[in-house]
Each structure stands twice: as structure tokens, then as C-alpha cells.
C-alpha positions as CSV (number, residue, x, y, z in Angstrom):
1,X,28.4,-1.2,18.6
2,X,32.2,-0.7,17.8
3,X,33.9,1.6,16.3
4,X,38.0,1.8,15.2
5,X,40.1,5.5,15.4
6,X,40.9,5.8,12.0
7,X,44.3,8.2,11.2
8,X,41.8,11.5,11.1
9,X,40.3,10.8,14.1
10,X,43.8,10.6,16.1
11,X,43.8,12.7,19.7
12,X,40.3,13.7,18.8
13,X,38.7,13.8,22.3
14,X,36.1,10.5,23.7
15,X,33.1,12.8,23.7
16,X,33.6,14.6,20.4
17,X,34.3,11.6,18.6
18,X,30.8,9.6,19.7
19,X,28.7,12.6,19.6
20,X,29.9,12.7,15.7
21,X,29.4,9.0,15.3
22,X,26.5,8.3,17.0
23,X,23.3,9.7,15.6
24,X,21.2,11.8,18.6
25,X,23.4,11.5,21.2
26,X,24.5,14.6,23.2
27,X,28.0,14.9,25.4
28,X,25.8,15.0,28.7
29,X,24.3,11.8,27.8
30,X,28.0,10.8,27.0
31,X,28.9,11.2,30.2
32,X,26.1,9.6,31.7
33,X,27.0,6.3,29.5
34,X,30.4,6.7,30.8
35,X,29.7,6.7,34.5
36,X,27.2,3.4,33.8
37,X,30.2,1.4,31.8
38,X,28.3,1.7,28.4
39,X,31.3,2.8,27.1
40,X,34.9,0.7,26.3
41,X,38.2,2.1,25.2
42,X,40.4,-0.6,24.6
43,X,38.2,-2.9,27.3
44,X,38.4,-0.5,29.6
45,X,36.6,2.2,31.3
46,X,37.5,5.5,30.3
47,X,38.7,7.8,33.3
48,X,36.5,10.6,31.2
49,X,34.6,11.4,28.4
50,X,37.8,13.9,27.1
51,X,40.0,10.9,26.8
52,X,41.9,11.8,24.2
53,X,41.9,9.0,21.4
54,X,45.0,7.1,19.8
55,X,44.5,5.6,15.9
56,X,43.6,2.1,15.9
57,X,41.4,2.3,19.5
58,X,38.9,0.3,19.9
59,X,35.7,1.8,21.5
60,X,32.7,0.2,22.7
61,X,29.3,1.2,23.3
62,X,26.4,-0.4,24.4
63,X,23.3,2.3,24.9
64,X,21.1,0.6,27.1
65,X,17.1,0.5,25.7
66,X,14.6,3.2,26.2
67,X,11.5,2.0,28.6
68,X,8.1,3.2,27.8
69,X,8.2,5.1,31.9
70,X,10.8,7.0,30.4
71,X,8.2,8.4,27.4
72,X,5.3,10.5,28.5
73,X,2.4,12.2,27.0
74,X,2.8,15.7,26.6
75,X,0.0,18.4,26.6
76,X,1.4,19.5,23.0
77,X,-0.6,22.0,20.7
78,X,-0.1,19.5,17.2
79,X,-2.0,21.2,13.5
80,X,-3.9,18.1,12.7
81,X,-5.1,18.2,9.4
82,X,-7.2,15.2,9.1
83,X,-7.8,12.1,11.3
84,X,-9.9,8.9,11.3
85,X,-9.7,5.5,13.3
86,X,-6.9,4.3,11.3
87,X,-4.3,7.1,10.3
88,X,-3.5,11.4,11.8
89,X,-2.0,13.9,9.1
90,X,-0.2,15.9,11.1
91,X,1.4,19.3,9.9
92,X,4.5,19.6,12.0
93,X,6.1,23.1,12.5
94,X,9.8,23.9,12.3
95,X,11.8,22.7,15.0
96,X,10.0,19.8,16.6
97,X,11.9,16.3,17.0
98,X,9.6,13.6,15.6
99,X,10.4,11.0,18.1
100,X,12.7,10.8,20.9
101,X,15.8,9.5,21.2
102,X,18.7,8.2,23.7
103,X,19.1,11.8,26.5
104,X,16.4,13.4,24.9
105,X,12.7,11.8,25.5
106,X,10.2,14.9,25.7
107,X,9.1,17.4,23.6
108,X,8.4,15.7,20.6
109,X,5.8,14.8,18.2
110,X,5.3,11.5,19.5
111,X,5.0,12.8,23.6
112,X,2.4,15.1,21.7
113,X,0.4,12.3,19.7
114,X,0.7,9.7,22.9
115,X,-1.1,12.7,24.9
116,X,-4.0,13.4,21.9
117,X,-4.6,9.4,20.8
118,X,-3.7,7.8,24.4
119,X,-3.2,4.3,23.5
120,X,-4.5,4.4,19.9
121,X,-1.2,4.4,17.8
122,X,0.5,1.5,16.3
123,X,3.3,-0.4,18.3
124,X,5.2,-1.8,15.2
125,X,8.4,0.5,15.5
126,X,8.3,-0.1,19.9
127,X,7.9,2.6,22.5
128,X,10.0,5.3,20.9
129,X,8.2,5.8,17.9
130,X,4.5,4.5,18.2
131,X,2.6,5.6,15.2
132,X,5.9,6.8,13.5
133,X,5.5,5.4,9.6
134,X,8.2,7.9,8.5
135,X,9.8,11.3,9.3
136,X,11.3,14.7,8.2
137,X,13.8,16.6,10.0
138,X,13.8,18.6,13.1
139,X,14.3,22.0,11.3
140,X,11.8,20.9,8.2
141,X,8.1,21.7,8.9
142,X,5.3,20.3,6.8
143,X,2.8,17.3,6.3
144,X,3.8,13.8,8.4
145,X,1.1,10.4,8.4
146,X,0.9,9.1,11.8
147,X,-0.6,5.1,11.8
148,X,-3.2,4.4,14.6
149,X,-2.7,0.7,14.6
150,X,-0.7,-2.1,13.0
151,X,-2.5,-2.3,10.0
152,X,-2.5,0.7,9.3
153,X,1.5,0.9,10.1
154,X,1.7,-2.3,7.7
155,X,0.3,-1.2,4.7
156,X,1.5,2.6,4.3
157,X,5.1,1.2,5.2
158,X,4.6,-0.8,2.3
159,X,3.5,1.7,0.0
160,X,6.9,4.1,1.0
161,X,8.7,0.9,0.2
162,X,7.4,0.6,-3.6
163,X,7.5,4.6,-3.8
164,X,3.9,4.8,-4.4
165,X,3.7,7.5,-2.0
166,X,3.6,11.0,-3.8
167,X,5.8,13.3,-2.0
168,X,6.6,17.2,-3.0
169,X,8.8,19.6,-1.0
170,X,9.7,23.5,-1.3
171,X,13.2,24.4,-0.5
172,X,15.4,27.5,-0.7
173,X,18.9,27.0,-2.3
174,X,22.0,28.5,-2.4
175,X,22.3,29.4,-6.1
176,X,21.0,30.4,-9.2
177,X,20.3,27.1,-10.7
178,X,20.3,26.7,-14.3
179,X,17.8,23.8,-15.5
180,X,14.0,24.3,-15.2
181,X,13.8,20.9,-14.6
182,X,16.2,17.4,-13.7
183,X,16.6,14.6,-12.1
184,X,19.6,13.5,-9.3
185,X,19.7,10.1,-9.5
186,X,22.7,9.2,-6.8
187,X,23.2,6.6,-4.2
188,X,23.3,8.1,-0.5
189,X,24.7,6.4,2.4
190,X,26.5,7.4,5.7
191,X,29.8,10.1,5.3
192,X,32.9,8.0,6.1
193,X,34.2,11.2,7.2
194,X,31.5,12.3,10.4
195,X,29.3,8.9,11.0
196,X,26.1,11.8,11.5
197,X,26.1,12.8,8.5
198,X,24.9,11.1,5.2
199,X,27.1,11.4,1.7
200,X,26.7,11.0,-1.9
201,X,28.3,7.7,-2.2
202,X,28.8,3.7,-3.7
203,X,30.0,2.5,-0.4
204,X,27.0,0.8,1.9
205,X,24.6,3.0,0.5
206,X,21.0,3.2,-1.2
207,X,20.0,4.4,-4.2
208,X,18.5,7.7,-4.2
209,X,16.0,9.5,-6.7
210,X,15.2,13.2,-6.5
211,X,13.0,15.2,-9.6
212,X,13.8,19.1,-9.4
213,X,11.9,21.9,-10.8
214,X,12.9,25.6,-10.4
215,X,9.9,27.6,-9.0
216,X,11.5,31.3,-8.8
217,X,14.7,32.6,-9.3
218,X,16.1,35.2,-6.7
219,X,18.9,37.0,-8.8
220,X,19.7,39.7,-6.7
221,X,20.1,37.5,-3.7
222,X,21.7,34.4,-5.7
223,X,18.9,32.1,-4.1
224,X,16.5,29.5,-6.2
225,X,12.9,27.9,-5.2
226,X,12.4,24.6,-5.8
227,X,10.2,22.0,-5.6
228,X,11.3,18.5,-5.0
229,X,9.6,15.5,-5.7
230,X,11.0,12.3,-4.1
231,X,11.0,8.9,-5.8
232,X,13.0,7.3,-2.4
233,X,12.9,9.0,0.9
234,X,16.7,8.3,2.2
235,X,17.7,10.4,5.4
236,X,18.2,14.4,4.3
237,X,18.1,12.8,0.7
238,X,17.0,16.5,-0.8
239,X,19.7,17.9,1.8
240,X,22.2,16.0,0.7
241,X,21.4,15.9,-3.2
242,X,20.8,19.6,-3.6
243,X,24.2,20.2,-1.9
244,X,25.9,17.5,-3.9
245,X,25.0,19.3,-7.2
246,X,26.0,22.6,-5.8
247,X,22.8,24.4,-4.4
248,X,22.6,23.6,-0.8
249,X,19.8,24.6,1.4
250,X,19.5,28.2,2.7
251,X,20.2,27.9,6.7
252,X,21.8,24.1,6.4
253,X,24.7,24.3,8.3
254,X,25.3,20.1,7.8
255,X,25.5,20.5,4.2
256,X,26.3,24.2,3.9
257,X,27.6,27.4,5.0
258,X,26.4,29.6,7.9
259,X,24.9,32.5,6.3
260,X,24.1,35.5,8.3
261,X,22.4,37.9,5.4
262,X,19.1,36.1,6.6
263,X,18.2,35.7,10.2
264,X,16.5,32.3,9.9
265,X,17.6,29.0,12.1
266,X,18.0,25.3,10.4
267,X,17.3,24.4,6.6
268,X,14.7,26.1,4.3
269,X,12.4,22.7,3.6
270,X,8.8,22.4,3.6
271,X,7.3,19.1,3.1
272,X,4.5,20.4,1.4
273,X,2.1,17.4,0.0
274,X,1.6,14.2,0.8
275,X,-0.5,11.6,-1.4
276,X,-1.7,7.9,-0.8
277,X,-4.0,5.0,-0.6
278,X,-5.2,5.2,2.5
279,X,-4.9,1.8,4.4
280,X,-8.8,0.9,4.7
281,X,-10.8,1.9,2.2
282,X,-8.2,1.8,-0.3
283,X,-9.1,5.7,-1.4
284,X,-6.4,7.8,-3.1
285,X,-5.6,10.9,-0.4
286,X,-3.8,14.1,-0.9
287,X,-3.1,16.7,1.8
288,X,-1.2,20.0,1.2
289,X,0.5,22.7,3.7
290,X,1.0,26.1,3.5
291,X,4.7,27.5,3.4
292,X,5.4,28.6,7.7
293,X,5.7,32.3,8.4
294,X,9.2,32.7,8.4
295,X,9.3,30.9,4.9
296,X,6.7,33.4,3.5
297,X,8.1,36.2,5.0
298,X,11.5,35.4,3.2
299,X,10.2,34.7,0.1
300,X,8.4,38.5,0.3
301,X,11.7,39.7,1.2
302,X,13.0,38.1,-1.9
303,X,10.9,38.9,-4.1
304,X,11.0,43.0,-3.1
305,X,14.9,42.5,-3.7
306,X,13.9,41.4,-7.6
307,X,12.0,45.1,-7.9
């Protein structure tokens, strides 16, 4: 891949600049690109990864692919809710990685699901992400279908592409937000501005459908619960809507403000049901999860504050 300093990026340093632009990449494994010749400034091998960057240089990178040696199965306690020969509904907890990525291969869902179905997942999106039909974010705990074979993988891929999945989150916003009930219907693609983030805009991007409906509202602590029901499933589409209309996610530091009156770490999101055909027999499924601890515990604290 190539990338161009643009004007903002000028004398930004080598590492900074890729770990911004390149989507689960850390400075360590920067480094370790560097010292292989994965990465090109100007067709030439940096001297180090705090090169300091010009506008208008050129970079190169080439990250080299992950081998399945490099992936092992993982003795991981996973919450399965339900499993048969074809599909696993797994309810992820708060701060698991759902697949591994470039410098970072253990510890995730899928090291935990290659140790519990062995060689029983599908091999559609390669050795990375076996079984991986879709995923939520790191810091967002709740319901995930895992396929255990390529038919599986084919035909609940298909149904996430005509949004016939049924989908329903819980989130805590910023905000007391006034509608009961709307929809954001705005295209998402990736921020022009930091390459790992995504952005409300018309440039390269997807369209993007999210149906809101206010739950509780906090006033003392100027926080709303919400449920979200997605109609497209773009990367941190609620994140990136709820922030975009003014309410972003309690704890989102990406789309948000640090906010130290709650002692909580990443966003407040729960994927919370999950509804399908299943792949076989062609059944309607619905599974549901229970808000985590910390998310209950909040809302308790909440809802004291409204007494």
C-alpha cells in the first residue's frame, strides 16, 4: 500500500504516522517492518521509524502475510450460548479482540474458538479469521455467530449483506437526547483526517442506517440509554453516528472525550440480540445477552443519581 504526506501530516514522525493510517498496527511491529524493508520512504529504507516526514513523501509498505504457525489455539474460557454442527453464538465479554491481526496474534476470540472446535470452523475469510462471519469491537461485549464450515459462512454472509439479520444494541451517551425515537441515515467511510478512524462522509464511503430509541434518561448525570437497531453494519457505524449527531458513547475516547466522573475503560456498547435464519434448516433464531457487570452497575449508579 502507498500512502502521500499530505500538508497536515508534515514533520509528523514515520511511526506515528503509520500507526494512524494503518488499522491494528502497533510502533513495535513498526519497527519490526522497518528492520525487514516492508517499509519505503521515497524508495528508500528509513534509517528509523522516528523519521521525520516532509509533505508530498511517498511511503511504502508492504506487511508480509500472517501463516497459520503463527495462530494457535488458546485454552480460552468463551460464554457459548448455543452451538450445533453448523454455527457457535458466542457472547463475547468487554475487551477481547475478535481476530488477530499483523504484531498481535494471541488472545483472541478466534485462538479461543480454534482451541474449542479444532478444525471445525469455516476457512472462507483464511487463517486469521476462521469462522469470523462478522465482528464488534474490542471494548463492546455481547452476542457474535461464529460459522463452522463454508456453508454455513456462505449463507449468513449473505443474509448480513441484504440486512436480514436483526441486530439491537444498548449504549450509554453523552447527552440528554431529545427524540424518543429516529433514524441516522448517513454515509460512513474512512476520516481523511486519521486513516483509523471512520467519518460521517460522501467521499469513498457506504451508506449507513441506524434506528434509535431512548430507553432512560439520566438527567442529573446528562447521560441517555439507548437502543440501536442497525439496518447496515459499517465499522463503529453506532460509534460514529451517535457521535455525529452529538451524543457520543460514554468511555469512547475515538469519537469522544475522556471522561473521568466514571471509572469505566472503552465505549459503553452491548450488542445485545442477534436474530437469523439459521443456515440449515432454514429456522428463524434469536439470542439475547445480558447487559456485563460494569454496564449494570453503572446503570444502578445512575439511576440512584435520578432519586
Amino acid at each position: 500500500m502507498e500512502f502521500i504526506v499530505s500538508n497536515e501530516d508534515n514533520k509528523k514522525r514515520l511511526d506515528i504516522f503509520l500507526t494512524e493510517n494503518l488499522e491494528d498496527v502497533t510502533r513495535s511491529y513498526i519497527k519490526i517492518l522497518l528492520e525487514n524493508g516492508n517499509i519505503l520512504v521515497n524508495e528508500k529504507v528509513p534509517s528509523k521509524s522516528g523519521q521525520v516526514l516532509k509533505e508530498n513523501d511517498i511511503i511504502r509498505v508492504t506487511l508480509p502475510e500472517i501463516e497459520s504457525s503463527e495462530i494457535v489455539a488458546e485454552n480460552i474460557p468463551l460464554k457459548i450460548v448455543y452451538e450445533d454442527n453448523d454455527i457457535i453464538i458466542v457472547d463475547k465479554e468487554k475487551g477481547m479482540v475478535v481476530h488477530p491481526a499483523n504484531g498481535n496474534y494471541t488472545g483472541t476470540l478466534v485462538n479461543a474458538l480454534m482451541y474449542h472446535c479444532k478444525d471445525n470452523l469455516s476457512s472462507i475469510n483464511g487463517v486469521i479469521r476462521p469462522g469470523i462471519v462478522h465482528r464488534i469491537d474490542k471494548d463492546t461485549s455481547g452476542i457474535l455467530v461464529i460459522a463452522k464450515n463454508d456453508n454455513a459462512h456462505k449463507n449468513l454472509s449473505e443474509q448480513f449483506k441484504v440486512h436480514s439479520i436483526k441486530r439491537k444494541y444498548i449504549a450509554l451517551v453523552k447527552g440528554i437526547v431529545k427524540e424518543d425515537e429516529f433514524t441516522i441515515n448517513l454515509p460512513i467511510g474512512r476520516s481523511s483526517k486519521d486513516r483509523k478512524k471512520m467519518a460521517v462522509t460522501t467521499k469513498n464511503s457506504r451508506n449507513a442506517i441506524t434506528n434509535i430509541k431512548v430507553l432512560k434518561r439520566y438527567y442529573n448525570s446528562n447521560l441517555s440509554l439507548v437502543e440501536a437497531t442497525l439496518e447496515t453494519g459499517r465499522t463503529h457505524q453506532i460509534r460514529v453516528h451517535m457521535a455525529y449527531k452529538g451524543y457520543p458513547l460514554l468511555g469512547d475516547e475515538v469519537y469522544g472525550k475522556k471522561d473521568s466522573k466514571f471509572k469505566i475503560e472503552g465505549q459503553m456498547l452491548h450488542a445485545k440480540l442477534l436474530g437469523f435464519t439459521h443456515p440449515t434448516t432454514g429456522k428463524y433464531m434469536e439470542f439475547e445477552s445480558e447487559l456485563p457487570e460494569d454496564f449494570k452497575k453503572l446503570i444502578e449508579l445512575l439511576e440512584k443519581r435520578e432519586l
